[in-house]
C-alpha positions in Angstrom: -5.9 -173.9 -123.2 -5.5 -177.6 -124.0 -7.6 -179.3 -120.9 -6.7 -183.1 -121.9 -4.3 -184.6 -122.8 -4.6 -186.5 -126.3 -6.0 -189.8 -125.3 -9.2 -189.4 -122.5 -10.5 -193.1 -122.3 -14.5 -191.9 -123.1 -13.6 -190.0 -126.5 -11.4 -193.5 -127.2 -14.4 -195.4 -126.0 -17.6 -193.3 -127.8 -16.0 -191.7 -130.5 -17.5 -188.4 -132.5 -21.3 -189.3 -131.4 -22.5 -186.0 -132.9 -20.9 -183.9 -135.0 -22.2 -179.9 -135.7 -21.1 -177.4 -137.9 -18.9 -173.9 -137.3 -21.1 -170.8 -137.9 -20.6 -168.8 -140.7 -22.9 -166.6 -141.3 -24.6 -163.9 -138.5 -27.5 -164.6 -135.8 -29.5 -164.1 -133.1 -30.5 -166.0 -130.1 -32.6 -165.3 -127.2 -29.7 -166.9 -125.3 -26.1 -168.0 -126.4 -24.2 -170.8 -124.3 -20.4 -170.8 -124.2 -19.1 -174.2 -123.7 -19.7 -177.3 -125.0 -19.2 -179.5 -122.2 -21.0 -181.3 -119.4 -22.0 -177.8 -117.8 -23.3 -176.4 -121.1 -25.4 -179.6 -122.1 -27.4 -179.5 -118.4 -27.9 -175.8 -118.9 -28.5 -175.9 -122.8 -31.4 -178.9 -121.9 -33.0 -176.9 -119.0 -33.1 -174.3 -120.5 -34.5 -175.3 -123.9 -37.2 -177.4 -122.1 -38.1 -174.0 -120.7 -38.8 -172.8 -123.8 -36.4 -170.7 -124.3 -34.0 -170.2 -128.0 -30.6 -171.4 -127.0 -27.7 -171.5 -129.2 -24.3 -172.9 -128.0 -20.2 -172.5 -129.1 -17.4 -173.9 -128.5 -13.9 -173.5 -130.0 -13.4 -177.1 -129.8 -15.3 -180.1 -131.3 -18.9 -180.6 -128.5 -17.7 -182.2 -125.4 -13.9 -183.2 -126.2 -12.2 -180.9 -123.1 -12.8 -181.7 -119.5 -15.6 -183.3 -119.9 -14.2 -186.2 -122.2 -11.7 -186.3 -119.1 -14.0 -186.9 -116.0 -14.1 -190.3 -114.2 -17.7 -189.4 -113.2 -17.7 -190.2 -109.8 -21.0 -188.0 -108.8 -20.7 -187.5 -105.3 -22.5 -185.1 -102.8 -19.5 -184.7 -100.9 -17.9 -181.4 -101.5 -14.0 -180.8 -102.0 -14.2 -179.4 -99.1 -15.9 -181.0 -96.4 -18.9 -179.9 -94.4 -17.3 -179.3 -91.0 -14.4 -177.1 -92.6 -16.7 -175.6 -94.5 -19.0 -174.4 -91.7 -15.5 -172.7 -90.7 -15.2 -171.0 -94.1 -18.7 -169.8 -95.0 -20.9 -170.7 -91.7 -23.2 -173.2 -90.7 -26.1 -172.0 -92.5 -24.6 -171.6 -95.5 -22.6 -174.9 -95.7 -26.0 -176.9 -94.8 -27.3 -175.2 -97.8 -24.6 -176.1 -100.2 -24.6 -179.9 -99.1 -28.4 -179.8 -99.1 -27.8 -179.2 -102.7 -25.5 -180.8 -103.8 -27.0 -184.5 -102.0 -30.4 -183.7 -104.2 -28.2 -182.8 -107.4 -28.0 -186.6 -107.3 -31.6 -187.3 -107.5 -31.6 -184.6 -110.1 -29.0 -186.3 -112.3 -30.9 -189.6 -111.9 -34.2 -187.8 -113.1 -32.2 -186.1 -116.0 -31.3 -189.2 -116.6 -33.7 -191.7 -116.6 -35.6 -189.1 -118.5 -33.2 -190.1 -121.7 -33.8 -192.4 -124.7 -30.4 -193.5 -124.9 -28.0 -195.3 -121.9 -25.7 -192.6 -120.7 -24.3 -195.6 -118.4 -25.7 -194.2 -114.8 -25.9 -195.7 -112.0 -26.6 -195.3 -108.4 -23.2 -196.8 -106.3 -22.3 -196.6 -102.9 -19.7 -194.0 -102.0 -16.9 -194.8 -99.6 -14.2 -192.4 -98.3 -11.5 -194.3 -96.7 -9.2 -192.9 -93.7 -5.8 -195.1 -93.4 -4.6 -193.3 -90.5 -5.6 -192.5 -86.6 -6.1 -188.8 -87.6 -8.0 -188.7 -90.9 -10.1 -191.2 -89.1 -10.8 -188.7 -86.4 -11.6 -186.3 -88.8 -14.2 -189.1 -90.2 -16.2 -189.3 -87.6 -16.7 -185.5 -87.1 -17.9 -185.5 -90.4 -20.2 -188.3 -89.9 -21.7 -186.5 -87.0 -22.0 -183.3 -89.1 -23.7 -185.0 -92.3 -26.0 -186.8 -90.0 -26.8 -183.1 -87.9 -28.8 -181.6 -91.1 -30.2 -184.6 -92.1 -27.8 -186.0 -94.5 -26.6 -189.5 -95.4 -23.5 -190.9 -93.9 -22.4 -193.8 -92.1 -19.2 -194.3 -90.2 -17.5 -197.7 -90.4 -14.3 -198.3 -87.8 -11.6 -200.2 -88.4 -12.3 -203.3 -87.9 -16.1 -202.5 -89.9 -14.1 -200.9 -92.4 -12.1 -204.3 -93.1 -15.5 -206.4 -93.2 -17.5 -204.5 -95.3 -15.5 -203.2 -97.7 -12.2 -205.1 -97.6 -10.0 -202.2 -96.7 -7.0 -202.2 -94.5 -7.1 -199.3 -92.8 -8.5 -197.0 -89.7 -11.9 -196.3 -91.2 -14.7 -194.9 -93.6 -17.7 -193.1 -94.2 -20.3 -194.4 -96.3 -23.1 -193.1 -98.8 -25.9 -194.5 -100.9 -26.3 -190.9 -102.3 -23.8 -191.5 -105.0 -23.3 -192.7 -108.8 -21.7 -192.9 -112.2 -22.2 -192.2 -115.6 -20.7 -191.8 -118.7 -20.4 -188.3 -119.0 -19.4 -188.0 -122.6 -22.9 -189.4 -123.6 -24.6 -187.6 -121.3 -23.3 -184.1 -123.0 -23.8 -185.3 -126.3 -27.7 -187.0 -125.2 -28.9 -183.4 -123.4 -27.2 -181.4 -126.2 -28.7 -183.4 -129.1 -32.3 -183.2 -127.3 -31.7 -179.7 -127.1 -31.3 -179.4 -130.6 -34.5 -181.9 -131.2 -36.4 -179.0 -129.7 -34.8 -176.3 -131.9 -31.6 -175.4 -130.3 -28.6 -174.5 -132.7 -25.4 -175.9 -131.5 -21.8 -174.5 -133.6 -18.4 -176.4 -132.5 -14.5 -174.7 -133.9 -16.2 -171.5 -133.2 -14.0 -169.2 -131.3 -15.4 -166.1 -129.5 -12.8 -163.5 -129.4 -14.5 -160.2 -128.8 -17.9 -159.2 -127.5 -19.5 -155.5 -127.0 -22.9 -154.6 -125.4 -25.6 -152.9 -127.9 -28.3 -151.8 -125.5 -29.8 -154.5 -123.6 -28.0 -157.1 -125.9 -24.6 -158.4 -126.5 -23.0 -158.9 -129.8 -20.3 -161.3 -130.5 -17.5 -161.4 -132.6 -16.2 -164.9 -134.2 -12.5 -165.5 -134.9 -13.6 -165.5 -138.5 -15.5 -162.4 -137.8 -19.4 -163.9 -137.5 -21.4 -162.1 -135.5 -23.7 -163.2 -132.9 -26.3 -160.8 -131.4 -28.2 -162.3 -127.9 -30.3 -161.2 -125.3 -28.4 -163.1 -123.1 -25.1 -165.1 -122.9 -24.1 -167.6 -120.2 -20.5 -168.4 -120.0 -20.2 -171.9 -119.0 -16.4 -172.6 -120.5 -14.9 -173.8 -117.0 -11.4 -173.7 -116.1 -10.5 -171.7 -119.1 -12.9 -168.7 -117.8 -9.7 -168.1 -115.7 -8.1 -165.6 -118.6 -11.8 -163.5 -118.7 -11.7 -162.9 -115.2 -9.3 -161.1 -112.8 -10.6 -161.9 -109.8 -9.3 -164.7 -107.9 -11.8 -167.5 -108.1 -9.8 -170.8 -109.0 -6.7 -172.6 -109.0 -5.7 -174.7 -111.8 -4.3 -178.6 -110.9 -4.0 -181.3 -113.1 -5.3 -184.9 -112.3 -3.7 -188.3 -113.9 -6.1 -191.2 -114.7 -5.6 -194.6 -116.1 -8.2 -197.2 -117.1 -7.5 -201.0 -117.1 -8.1 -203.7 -119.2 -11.2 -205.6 -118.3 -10.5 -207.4 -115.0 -12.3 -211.1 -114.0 -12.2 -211.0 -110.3 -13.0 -207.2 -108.3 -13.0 -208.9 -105.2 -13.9 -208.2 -102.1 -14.2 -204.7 -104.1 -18.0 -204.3 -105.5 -18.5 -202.9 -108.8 -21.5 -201.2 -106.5 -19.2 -198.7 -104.7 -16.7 -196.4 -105.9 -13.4 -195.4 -103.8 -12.1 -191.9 -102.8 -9.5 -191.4 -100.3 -8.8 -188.8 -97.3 -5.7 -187.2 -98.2 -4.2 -184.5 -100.3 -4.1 -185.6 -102.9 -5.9 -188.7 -102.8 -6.9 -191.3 -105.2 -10.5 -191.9 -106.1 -11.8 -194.9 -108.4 -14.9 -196.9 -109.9 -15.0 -200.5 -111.9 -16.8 -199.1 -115.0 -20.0 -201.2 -116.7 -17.1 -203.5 -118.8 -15.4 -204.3 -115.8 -12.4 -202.4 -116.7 -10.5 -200.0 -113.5 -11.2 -196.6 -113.7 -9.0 -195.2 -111.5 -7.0 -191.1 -110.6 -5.3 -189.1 -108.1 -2.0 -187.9 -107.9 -3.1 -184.1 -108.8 -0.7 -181.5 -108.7 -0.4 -178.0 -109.8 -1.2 -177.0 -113.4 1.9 -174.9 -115.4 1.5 -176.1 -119.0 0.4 -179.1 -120.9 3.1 -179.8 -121.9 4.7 -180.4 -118.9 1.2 -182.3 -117.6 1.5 -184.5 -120.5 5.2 -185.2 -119.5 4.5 -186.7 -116.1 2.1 -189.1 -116.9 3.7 -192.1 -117.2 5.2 -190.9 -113.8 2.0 -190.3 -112.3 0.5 -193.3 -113.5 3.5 -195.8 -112.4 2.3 -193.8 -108.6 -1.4 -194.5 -109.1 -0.6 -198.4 -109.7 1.1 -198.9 -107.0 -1.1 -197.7 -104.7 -4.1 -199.6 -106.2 -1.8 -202.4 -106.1 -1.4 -201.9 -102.1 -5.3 -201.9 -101.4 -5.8 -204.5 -103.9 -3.2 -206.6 -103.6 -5.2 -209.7 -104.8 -6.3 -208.2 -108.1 -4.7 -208.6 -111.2 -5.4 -205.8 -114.1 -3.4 -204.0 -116.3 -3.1 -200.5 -118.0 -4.7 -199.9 -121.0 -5.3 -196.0 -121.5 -4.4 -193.4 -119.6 -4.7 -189.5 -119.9 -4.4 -185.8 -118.0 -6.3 -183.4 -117.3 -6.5 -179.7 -116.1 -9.4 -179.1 -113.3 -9.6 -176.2 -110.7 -10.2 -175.7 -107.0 -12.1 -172.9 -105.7 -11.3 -171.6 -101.8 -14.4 -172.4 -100.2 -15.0 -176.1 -102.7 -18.1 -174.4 -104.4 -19.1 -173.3 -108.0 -19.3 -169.7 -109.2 -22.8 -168.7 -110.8 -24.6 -165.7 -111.6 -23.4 -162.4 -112.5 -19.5 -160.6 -112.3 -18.8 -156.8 -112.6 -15.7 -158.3 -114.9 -18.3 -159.2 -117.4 -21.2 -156.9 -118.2 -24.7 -158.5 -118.8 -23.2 -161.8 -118.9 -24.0 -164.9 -116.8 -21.6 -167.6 -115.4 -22.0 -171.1 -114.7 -18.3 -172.2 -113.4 -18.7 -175.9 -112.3 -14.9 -176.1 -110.6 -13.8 -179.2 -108.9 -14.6 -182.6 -107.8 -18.3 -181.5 -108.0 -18.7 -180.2 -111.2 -21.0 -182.7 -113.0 -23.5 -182.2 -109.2 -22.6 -178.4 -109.3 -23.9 -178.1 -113.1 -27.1 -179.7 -112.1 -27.6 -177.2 -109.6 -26.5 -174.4 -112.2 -29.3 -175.2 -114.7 -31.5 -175.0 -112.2 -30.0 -171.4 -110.9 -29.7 -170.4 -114.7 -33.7 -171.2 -115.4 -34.4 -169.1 -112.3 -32.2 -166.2 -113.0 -33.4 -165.8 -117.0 -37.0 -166.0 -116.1 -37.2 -164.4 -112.4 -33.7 -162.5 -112.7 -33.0 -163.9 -108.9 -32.4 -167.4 -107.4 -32.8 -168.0 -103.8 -29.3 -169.7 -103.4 -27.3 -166.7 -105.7 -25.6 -165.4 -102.6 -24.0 -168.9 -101.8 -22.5 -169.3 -105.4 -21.6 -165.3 -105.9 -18.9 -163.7 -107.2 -17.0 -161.8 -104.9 -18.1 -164.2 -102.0 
């Protein structure tokens, strides 16, 4: 599946940082990653820094699908928020997954911080914006929810919402547990430590078959390499939708657009980063340059093609709104792009083990969350290869 469309602003912006070779010639590995993005490089670093022999694939050059997409707004607010949640899965349960996901942050930081190269993060202040009577409402529950286990939030009414943030509308909730980063740097950083500490790491290197031999699984390449591992931890996103019958995801796609450089943000800080509540709602950042990094206007995923074909649609939409909270800036367009994400039912990741795929392990990062949700994977993924349990593997199950 083609997850981008041909012009994502952080391949434009980086280029081919790394570059690694197909495999052709057999192998073994203690443990064989598939996917070469975002997911894949937290899991291929924790794990290698465990100690463990990781070798990774993907049928693409490293970290140019999804990944090379994201706008990187690293948020511990879930898709789908904590009071609907409770609803879905119960209180416990929900606490548990926002508990995670608001220390995934710290996590990220720590990864990192822990870097010899700037993969551009930094801590913002995250501000979900209500601009009617009822979204506003459902603010406020929230807040009191967040607040109930311990969690930061901070509601700001209208006429707060106006002074603090500049925002005409009927409110907002607030976080200092949020961030950016460039994610395409980040990938290629964790991937090339990984491979500082031994790791072997093959890109154009399609998996089309695979068969268990005893406690192992061997591999079969499209130009018929074989890859014998002990185990193998599918972490290939959105396009794990073909492997797997069950019902886990639905496909959208999301339009973004960067700007030129702007002079004057005003009253907007280049501190706090923008989502909105609505379906489907815009969300944006000002990047380290300055420039307006800015997407919404998701819809539901049929082709590429017909993605690519809407986004000078999409994006004419996405200006105008920014134009009608901003009214005072003045920017204009200088890339823009698609991409193909997926929303689970209950907003969370799947990890661990499926029937669908014998001695196999998952690590499906769908959604808004998925940079925050891969954190919390590698973390799983250590626990699980070691320990063959994690104490949160009944909240990010299969079959759920």
């Amino acid at each position: 599946m083609k997850l981008t469309s041909d012009f994502p602003f952080w391949l434009l912006k980086n280029g081919m940082m790394h570059t690694y070779p197909s495999l052709t010639h057999d192998i073994h590995c203690e443990v064989l990653i598939v996917g070469g993005g975002i997911t894949g490089a937290i899991l291929m670093d924790h794990l290698s820094s465990a100690g463990l022999d990781v070798t990774m694939v993907d049928r693409r050059d490293i970290c140019s699908g999804s990944t090379s997409a994201s706008t990187a707004l690293l948020q511990y607010e879930i898709d789908v928020s904590l009071t609907d949640m409770k609803a879905l899965i119960g209180e416990q349960r929900a606490a548990r997954a926002y508990e995670l996901s608001h220390q995934s942050i710290d996590r990220l930081e720590q990864i990192a911080n822990s870097l010899d190269v700037d993969v551009g993060f930094a801590r913002r202040t995250s501000v979900y914006f209500a601009d009617n009577r009822a979204s506003a409402l459902k603010l406020a529950h929230e807040a009191r929810a967040r607040k109930s286990i311990g969690l930061d939030a901070v509601y700001h009414d209208k006429t707060s919402t106006r002074e603090r943030f500049g925002l005409d509308g009927e409110a907002a909730l607030s976080s200092q547990q949020a961030a950016s980063c460039d994610p395409y740097r980040l990938s290629h950083a964790l991937i090339h430590r990984s491979v500082q500490r031994g790791s072997r790491v093959f890109d154009r290197t399609e998996i089309v078959s695979r068969k268990n031999i005893g406690s192992e699984t061997e591999l079969l390449t499209r130009e018929k390499v074989k890859i014998q591992a002990k185990h193998v931890v599918y972490a290939n996103g959105y396009e794990s939708k073909t492997m797997i019958r069950e019902p886990i995801v639905n496909l959208d796609n999301t339009y973004a657009l960067v700007s030129e450089p702007i002079l004057d943000t005003a009253p907007w800080s280049k501190d706090w980063i923008f989502w909105e509540a609505k379906e489907p709602y815009l969300y944006l950042r000002i990047t380290d340059d300055n420039r307006l990094l800015v997407g919404g206007e998701d819809d539901e995923f049929h082709s590429p093609s017909r993605r690519d074909k809407s986004i000078p649609k999409k994006v004419a939409i996405i200006e105008k709104k920014v134009c009608a909270l901003f009214p005072k800036w003045k920017w204009k367009t200088d890339y823009c792009w698609a991409g193909t994400f997926g929303k689970t039912k209950d907003g969370l990741a799947y990890i661990g083990r499926t029937d669908e795929i014998p001695n196999a392990w998952m690590a499906l990062c769908f959604g808004g969350n998925g940079i925050t949700f891969s954190a919390i994977a590698a973390t799983m993924m250590v626990e699980f290869l070691q320990h063959g349990d994690s104490p949160d593997a009944d909240l990010f199950a299969f079959g759920r």
